[in-house]
N, C-alpha and C positions, 0 to 999 in steps of 0.2 A: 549534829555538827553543821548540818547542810544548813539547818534553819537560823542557825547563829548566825552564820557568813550574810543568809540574807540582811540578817538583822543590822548589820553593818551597813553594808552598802547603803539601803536605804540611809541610814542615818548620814553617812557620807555626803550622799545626792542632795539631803534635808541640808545640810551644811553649807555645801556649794551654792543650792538656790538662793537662799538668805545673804548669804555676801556678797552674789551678784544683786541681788535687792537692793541692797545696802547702798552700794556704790550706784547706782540708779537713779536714786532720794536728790542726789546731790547734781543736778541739769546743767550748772555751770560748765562742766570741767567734762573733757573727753574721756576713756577708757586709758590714756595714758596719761593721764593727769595733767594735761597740760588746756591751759584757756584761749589759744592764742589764735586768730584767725588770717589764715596762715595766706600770703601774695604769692603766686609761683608763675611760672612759665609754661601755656599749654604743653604740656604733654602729647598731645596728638599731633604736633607737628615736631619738624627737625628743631633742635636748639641748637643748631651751631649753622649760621651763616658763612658760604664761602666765598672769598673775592682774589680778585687779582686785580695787582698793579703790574703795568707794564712800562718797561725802561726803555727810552728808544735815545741816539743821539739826537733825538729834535725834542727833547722834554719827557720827562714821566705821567703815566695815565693811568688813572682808575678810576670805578665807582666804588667807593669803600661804605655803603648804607647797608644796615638789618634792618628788619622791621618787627619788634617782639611782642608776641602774644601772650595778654599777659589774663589770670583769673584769680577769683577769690575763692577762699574753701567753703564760707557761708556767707552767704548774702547780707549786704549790712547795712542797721537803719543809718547812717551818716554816710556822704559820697566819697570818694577814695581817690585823690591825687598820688601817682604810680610816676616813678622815676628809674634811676639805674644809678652807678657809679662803677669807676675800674675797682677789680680786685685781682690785684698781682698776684698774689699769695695762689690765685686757683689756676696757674701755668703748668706747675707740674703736674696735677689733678688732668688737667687736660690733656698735655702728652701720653698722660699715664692710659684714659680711657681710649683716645682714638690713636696711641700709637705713633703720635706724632715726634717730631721734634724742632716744636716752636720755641721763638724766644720771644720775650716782654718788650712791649713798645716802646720806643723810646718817651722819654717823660715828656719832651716836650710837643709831640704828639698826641701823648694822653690827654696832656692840659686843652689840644685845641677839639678835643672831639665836642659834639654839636649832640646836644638833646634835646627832642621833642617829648611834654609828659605826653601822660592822655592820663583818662580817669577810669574809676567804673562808679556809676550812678549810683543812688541810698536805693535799697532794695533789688539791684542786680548782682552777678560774681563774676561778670566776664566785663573786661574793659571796651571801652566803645568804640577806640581804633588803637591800633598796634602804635609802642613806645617806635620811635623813631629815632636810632641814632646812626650819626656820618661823620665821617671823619673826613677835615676840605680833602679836596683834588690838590692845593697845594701843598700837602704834607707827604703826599703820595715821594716825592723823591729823599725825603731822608728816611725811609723805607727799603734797604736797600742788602738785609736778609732776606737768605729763601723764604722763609716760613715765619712768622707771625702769630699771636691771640689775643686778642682782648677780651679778658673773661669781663662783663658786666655782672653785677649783684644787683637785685630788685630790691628796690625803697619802697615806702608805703607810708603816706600820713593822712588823718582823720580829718575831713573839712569839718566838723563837729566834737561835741564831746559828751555822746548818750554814755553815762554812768554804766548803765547796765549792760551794754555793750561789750564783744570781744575784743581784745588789741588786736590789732590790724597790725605782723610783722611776716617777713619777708619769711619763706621755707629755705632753711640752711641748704638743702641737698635739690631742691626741684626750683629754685629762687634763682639759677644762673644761667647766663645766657653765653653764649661765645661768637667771636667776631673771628674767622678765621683769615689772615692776607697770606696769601701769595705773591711771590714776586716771580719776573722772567721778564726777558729779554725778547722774546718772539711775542710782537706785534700782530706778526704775520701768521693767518692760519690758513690751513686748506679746507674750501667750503663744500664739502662733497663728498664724493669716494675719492680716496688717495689713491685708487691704484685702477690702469690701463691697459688694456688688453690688444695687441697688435699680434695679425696670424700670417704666415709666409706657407707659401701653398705649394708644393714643386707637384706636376705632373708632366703627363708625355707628351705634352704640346706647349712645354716652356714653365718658369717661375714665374706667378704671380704675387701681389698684395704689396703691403708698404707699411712701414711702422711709423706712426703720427698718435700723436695722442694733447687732450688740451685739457689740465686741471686748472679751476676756480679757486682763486686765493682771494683771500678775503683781511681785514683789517680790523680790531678788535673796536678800534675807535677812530673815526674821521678825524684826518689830519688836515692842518690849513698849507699843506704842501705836496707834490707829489712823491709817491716812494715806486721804485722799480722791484722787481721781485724777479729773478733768475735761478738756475738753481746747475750744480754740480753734480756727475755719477761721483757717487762713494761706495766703492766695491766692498768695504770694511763689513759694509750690512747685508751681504746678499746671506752670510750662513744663518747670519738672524731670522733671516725674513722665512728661507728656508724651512727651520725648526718651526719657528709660530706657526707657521701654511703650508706645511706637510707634503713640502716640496724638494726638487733636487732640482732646480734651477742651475746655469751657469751663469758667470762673468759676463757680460757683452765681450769679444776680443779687443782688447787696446785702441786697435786704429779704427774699432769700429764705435767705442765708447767716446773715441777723440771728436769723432766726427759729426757726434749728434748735437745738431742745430737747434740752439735753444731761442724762441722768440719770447723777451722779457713780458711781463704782464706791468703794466705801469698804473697804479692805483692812483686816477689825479686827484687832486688836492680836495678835501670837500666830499670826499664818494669813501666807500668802503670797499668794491670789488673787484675784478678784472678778473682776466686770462692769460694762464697761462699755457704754452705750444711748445713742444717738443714732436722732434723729425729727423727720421736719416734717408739720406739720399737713398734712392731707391735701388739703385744697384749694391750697393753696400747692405743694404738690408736684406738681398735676397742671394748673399752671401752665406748665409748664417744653414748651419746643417744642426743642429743639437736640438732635440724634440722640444725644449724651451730656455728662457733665459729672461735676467733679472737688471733692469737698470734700478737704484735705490739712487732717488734725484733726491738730494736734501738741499733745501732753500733756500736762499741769499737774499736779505733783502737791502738794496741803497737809499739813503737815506737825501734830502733836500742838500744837506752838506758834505756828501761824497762818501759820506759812511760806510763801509759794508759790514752787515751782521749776519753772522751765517746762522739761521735758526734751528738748535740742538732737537727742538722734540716735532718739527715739520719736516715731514721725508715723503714722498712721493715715489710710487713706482711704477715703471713701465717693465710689463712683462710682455714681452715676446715666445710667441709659439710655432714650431715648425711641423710641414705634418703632406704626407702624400695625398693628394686629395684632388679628383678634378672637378668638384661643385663649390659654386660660390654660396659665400655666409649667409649673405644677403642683396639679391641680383635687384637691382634696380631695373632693369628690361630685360626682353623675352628673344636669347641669340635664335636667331633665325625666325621660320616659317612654321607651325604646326602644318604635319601631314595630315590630311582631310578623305586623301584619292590612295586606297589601300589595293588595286586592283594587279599591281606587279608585284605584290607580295606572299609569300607563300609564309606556313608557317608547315617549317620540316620535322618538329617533333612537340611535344605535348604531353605535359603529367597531369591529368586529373580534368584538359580540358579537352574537346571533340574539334581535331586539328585542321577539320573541314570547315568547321566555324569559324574560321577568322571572325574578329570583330577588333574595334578600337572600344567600343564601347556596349557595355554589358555583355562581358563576352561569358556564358554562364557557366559554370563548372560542370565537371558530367557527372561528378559523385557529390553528395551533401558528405559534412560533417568530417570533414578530411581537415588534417594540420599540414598540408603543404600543397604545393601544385607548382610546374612550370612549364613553359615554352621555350622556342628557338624560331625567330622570322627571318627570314630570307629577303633582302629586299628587291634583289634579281641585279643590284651594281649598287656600286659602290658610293657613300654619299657621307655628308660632313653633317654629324650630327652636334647639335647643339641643345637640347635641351631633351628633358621627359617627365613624366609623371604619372602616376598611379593612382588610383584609389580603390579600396574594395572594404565593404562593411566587416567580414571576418575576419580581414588581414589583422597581424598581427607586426609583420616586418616585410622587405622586400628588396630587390638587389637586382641593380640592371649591370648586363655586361656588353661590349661592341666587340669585332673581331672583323678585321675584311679577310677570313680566308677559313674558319669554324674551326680553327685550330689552336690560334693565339689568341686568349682574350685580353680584353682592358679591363678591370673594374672599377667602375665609376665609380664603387664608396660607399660607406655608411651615410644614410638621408640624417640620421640623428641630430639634431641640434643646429642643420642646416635651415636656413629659410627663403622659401619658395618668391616667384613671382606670380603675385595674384591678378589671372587674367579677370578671374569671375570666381563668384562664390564655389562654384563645383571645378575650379579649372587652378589647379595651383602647380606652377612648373619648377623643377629643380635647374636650377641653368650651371650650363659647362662655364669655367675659364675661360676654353679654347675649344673650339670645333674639333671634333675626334673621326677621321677615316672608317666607314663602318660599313660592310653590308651586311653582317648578321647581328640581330640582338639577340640575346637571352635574358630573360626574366625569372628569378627566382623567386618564391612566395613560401613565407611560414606564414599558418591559418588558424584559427581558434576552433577546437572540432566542435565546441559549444557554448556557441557563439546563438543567439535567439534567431534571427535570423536564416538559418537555417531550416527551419519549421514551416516559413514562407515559401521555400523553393519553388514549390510545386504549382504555385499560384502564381497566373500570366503578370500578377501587379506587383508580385515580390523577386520580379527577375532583378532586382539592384542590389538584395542582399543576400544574394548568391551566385556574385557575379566582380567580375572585374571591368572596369573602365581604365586605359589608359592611353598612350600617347607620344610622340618622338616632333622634336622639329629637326628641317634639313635646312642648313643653312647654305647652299648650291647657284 
């Protein structure tokens, strides 16, 4: 039985090889029986071009140009004149694939669209530059639905007539091309980050900081007029904005929303940029208690002829943040004096350092390999401190505190994501707001117990990486 079954199969196999033979004999005709050599639209790039026209009261504007990539299935002895024309009929097809919901151009727009052929040369399958079709700039305003397509279908005719030759016709499914318009009303975009970060600082020696903030708005196309661009808080978006950015923002308060001073951005005629500024008086800003908050500025732009159009999908925000803190973000100079002269200073206790050692710098640990250390200095009276800094190879974090009395401290704060004044490469200061009353510090330190560095201790050239350097200025 077993050897029958072989018997079959083989003969099967013997059957199928001979009809693929069969069909082989015959060079003309592809495996689907068809002779046609076939014009399509690269593949490797997008086929569907996106555009937008924009509607302004001073006139409609767009570039409405593709440029399509066109090749042959096999290379042909005769050269290849490549065209387009509209096919309405492939609108729905089109909605259907990308989800859209375009409608068909008006006729008398279709009639003015503008084609450039190109070819592909006898003996190539790729054309020698891309079909070039535009539709004028003055057809752009009877354009005047959201959405839009112009589906194109690729032509193909023979500059010859080699007998033996494939017909040269367009591929039904890979032969189309799509022109996609967009309409809107906003001209005007924002050329940058849309969103501004302003910080209100309160500590024990007063409110600092100021909410100010200045977005670049920008112009899709240069107008021969000026246009001003302004903008409005619209509270309706803070829970929006919320939800997208994983935030719990507040409302700016009413009289504090009323009050913010918008200076317009005036795009003159001929240019495409400017700025825009937004600011609240600075007492009003340093009102504000709620650990942050949301202005959602949406955009107004005036137009040469008094217009205003308030632009639906340009929004801009200013976010406001409040926060206890007595180090600046980023100090442009250095408050006070660095102390140099440490000889009325004592230091009255010590974790991990030898408290007869005073030092500012390279002060050395007295244990290796330890995850903390700290002190307490004495400065022998009482002085306004302004500024400090630290550095040490093993650290890991670190935290200065002032007190005039070793009983009530101040905490200066998390250094995290603050930025120092750079006296010198080895010399970088955290600076106060406000000068702080102080005659004791204390310094806290978390350490890495394995940290490389440590290994060096021992050696008189490795006293930097087991050691601390740091620093206080009086501002007196």
């Amino acid at each position: 039985m077993k050897l029958n079954k072989l018997y079959i199969a083989c003969g099967v196999l013997f059957l199928g090889t001979a009809t693929l033979s069969g069909c082989s004999d015959d060079e003309a005709y592809d495996v689907d029986g068809s002779n046609n050599n076939l014009i399509y639209v690269d593949q490797s790039v997008a086929k569907v071009t996106e555009c937008t026209v924009y509607h302004t009261p001073v006139g409609s504007f767009g570039d409405i140009t593709a440029n399509v990539k066109a090749r042959l299935q096999y290379a042909s002895a005769d050269s290849i004149t490549i065209s387009a024309a509209p096919d309405t009929t492939m609108v729905s097809e089109y909605n259907k694939e990308y989800n859209g919901v375009a409608t068909t151009v008006p006729a008398d727009v279709l009639a003015a669209i503008q084609l450039e052929k190109t070819g592909i040369s006898a003996g190539a399958n790729v054309a020698s530059e891309p079909l070039k079709v535009t539709i004028p700039a003055e057809a752009c305003a009877r354009l005047t639905e959201p959405e839009y397509v112009v589906p194109l279908r690729l032509t193909a005719v023979k500059e010859g007539s080699l007998d033996t030759d494939r017909p040269v016709v367009a591929s039904e499914e890979m032969g189309v091309y799509y022109v996609a318009i967009h309409t809107t009303n906003d001209m005007v975009y924002l050329a940058g980050s849309n969103s501004a970060k302003s910080s209100i600082v309160r500590t024990p020696v007063g409110v600092f900081g100021e909410v100010k903030a200045d977005y670049n708005v920008s112009l899709h196309f240069a107008l021969d007029s000026d246009v001003k661009v302004s903008a409005t808080v619209d509270n309706s978006l803070v829970d929006a904005y919320n939800t997208e950015n994983g935030k719990n923002y507040k409302s700016l308060p009413a009289n504090v929303a009323g009050a913010l001073e918008v200076t317009a951005a005036t795009v003159a005629a001929g240019s495409q940029g400017a700025q825009l500024h937004v600011e609240l008086p600075t007492e009003l800003g340093q009102t504000l208690t709620e650990a942050g908050y949301v202005a959602p500025l949406r955009l107004v732009a005036e137009y040469a002829n008094g217009t205003k159009v308030t632009l639906d999908s340009q929004v801009a925000y200013l976010v406001v943040t409040t926060e206890e803190s007595l180090i600046q973000d980023n100090p442009t100079a250095l408050l006070g004096t660095a102390v140099s002269d440490i000889s009325a200073w004592k230091c009255i206790s010590a974790v991990n350092y030898n408290k007869d050692e005073l030092k500012l710098s390279t002060w050395k640990f007295s244990q290796f390999n330890i995850d903390n250390a700290s002190f307490v200095v004495d400065f022998g009276a009482v002085h306004k401190v302004g500024a400090f800094k630290l550095s040490c190879s093993p650290g890991k974090s670190f935290r200065f505190y002032l007190s005039e009395d070793n009983a009530n401290w101040v905490d200066l704060g998390d250094v995290n994501g603050k930025g120092t004044y750079r006296e010198s490469w080895s010399s970088q200061w955290y600076v106060l707001y406000g000068a702080v009353n102080a005659r004791y510090v204390k310094v806290e330190q978390t350490l890495d117990p394995n940290h490389w560095g440590w290994s060096y201790g021992n050696y008189g050239w490795g006293a930097s990486y087991v050691s601390t350097t740091w620093g206080l200025t009086f501002v007196d």
